[in-house]
N, C-alpha and C positions, 0 to 999 in steps of 0.2 A: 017331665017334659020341659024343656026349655023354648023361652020364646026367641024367636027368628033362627031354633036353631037348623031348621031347615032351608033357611039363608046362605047362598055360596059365598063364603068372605073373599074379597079379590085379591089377598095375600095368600091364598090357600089351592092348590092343585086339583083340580076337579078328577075324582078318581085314579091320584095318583099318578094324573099325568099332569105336565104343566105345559101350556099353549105358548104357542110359537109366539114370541113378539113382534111388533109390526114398526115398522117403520115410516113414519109420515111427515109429508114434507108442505110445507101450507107458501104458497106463492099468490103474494098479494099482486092487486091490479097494480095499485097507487104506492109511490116512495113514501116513507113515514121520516118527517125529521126525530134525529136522538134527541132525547130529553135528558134532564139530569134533575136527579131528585136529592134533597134537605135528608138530615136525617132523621125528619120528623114524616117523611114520604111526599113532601109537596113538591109540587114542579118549580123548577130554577129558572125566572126569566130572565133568560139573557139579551133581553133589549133589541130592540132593531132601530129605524129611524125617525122612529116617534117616543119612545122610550129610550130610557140609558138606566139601569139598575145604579144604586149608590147608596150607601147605608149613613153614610156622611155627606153635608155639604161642602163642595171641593171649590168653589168659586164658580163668578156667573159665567153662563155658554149662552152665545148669541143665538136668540131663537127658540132658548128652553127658560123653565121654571123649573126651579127644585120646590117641591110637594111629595106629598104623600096620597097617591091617587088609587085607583083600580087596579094598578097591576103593582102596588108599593112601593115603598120611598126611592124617589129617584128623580133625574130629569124629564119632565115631560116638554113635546116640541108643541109650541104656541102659535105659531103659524107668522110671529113677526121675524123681523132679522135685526 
């Protein structure tokens, strides 16, 4: 006797029949923004107006600081001008 072999595997036809597939459709409440993923799987930020992504420093922007902060290397906005 083998074990689970009383287990329906779900690549296998239950008595030689095989079930109809279903088709299903998932309709969310809320819009989700695209992401874009590294090819290591991390999220890609692509900055809004308190960040600016930058992996070098490109010259000063009024208003920001190049650091290395929370959301990594890049401009962040300082609140001065």
């Amino acid at each position: 006797t083998a074990i689970g072999g009383n287990i329906i595997q779900p690549w296998r036809a239950i008595n030689g029949r095989k079930e109809k597939e279903q088709n299903i459709e998932i309709k969310f409440s809320t819009d989700f923004d695209i992401i874009e993923l590294d090819h290591n799987g991390f999220v890609v930020d692509k900055g809004d107006e308190d960040f600016s992504p930058s992996a070098t420093w490109v010259g000063r922007r009024p208003g920001f600081e190049f650091k290395l902060g929370e959301r990594g290397l890049g401009y962040y906005k300082t609140g001065k001008k």
